[in-house]
C-alpha positions, 0 to 999 in steps of 0.5 A, spaced: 500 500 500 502 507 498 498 513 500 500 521 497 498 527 501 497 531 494 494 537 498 493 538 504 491 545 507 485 549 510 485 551 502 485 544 499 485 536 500 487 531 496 490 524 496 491 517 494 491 511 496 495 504 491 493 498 492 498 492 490 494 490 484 495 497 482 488 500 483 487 507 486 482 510 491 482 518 492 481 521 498 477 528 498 477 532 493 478 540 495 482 543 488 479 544 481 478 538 477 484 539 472 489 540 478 486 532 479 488 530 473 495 533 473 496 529 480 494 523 477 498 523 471 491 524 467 490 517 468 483 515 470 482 507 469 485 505 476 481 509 479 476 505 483 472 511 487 473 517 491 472 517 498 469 525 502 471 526 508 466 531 510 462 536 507 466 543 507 466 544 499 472 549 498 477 544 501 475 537 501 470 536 495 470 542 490 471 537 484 466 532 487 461 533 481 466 533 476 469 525 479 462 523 478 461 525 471 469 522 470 465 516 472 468 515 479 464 512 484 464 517 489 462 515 498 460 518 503 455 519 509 449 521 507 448 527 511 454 529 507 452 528 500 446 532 502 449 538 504 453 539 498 448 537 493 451 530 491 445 526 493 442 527 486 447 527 482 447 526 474 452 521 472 455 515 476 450 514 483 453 517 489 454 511 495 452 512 502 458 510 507 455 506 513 458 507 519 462 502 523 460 497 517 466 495 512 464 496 505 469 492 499 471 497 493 474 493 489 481 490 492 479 496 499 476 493 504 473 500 507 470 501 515 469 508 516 467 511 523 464 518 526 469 523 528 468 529 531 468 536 527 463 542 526 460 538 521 459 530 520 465 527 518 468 520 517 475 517 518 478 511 515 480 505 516 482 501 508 485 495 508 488 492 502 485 485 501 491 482 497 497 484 502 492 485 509 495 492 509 492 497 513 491 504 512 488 509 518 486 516 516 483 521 520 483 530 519 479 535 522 478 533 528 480 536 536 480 529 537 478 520 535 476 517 542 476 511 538 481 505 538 483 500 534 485 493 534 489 493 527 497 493 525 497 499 521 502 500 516 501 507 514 497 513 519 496 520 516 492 523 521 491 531 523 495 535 527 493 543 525 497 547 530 502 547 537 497 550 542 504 554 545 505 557 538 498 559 538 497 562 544 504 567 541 500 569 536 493 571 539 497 575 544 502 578 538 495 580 534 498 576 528 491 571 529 485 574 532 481 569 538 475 567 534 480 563 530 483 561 534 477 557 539 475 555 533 481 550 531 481 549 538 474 546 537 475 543 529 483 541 528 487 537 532 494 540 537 500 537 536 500 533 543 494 530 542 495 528 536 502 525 538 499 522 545 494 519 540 499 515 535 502 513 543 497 511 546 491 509 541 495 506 535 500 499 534 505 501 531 509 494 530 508 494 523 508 501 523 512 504 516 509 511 515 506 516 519 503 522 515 501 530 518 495 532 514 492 539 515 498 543 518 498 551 519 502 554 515 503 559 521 501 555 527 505 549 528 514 547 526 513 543 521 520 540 521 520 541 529 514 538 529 517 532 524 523 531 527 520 530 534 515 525 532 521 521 529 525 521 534 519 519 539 516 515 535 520 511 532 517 511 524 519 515 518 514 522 518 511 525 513 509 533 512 504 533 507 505 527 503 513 530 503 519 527 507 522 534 509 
């Protein structure tokens, strides 16, 4: 299993995830359909379906009606497809997710569970069925509650922003307070994000862990990389790249 972080922003998400057979399923879909396609390769036959985190639709599904014309099978709960007007979408038919329940596409075998944000919104477990490869995604998020009996080889999880940074700038005026209780309520901290992978998290097999959704001023991303590194123990990503 491989997983890319194309974009991963409060501006915009997209990623990816190969199967060993070479079958692809993206993950959210927040930038512009032709910025999809560069990503890709322009090649679309591998792509087996789009799964939407959540609802908000400049950043997380601003291409979703173009995947569907592409004739990509998009998933997501319910509630999100009909907040963003996908529920009666022409072209291929959109797929409502169940919750705590697996659902196979193609070689993935895909389990998607509530986490908490300012709208509902789906964190993923995928396994890759012919190598039992497991994946564990989760973004915008202050915190998951759930624990999971799995051997993950890969973890792309949320961590926004360092709450002694965060506080600097409100002080300084470089960020105003009503932002900044908003990430405090929507985007997971550093240290809770860290005592997460510690304690929630098998990390025996654990081969890449990959921080989503980083701000850009709010958190060291380097410092950040290099002290889950260190205590960790796994090769860490920002955004898809090694820093």
């Amino acid at each position: 299993m491989k997983f890319i972080a194309h974009a991963s922003s409060s501006k915009a998400n997209a990623y990816e995830v190969f199967a060993s057979n070479g079958n692809r399923l993206l993950i959210d879909c927040g930038v512009p359909w032709p910025q999809i396609q560069k990503y890709l390769g322009y090649k679309m036959l591998p792509i087996i379906g789009c799964l939407i985190s959540h609802g908000h639709i400049t950043d997380h599904c601003k291409a979703a009606a173009d995947v569907l014309k592409q004739g990509i099978p998009i998933y997501a709960g319910w509630d999100t497809l009909e907040a963003v007007g996908l529920d009666g979408a022409a072209g291929t038919t959109p797929i409502a997710l169940p919750l705590d329940k697996p659902l196979e596409i193609g070689p993935f075998h895909v389990f998607a569970f509530h986490v908490k944000h300012d709208v509902p919104n789906l964190g993923f477990i995928i396994t890759d069925n012919d190598t039992s490869d497991q994946l564990f995604f989760a973004v915008d998020t202050p915190n998951i509650t759930q624990r999971f009996d799995c051997q993950f080889q890969i973890i792309a999880i949320g961590c926004n922003y360092d709450n002694s940074i965060l506080r600097k700038r409100v002080a300084s005026g470089k960020m105003n307070e009503a932002g900044a209780k908003r990430l405090l309520h929507a985007h997971m901290e550093k240290s809770v994000c860290k005592k997460y992978i510690q304690d929630f998290c098998n990390l025996s097999r654990c081969e890449e862990i990959h921080l989503l959704h980083m701000s850009s001023g709010n958190i060291d991303k380097e410092a950040t990389r290099q002290e889950f590194e260190d205590e960790l123990f796994v090769p860490v990503f920002i955004g898809g790249q090694k820093c």
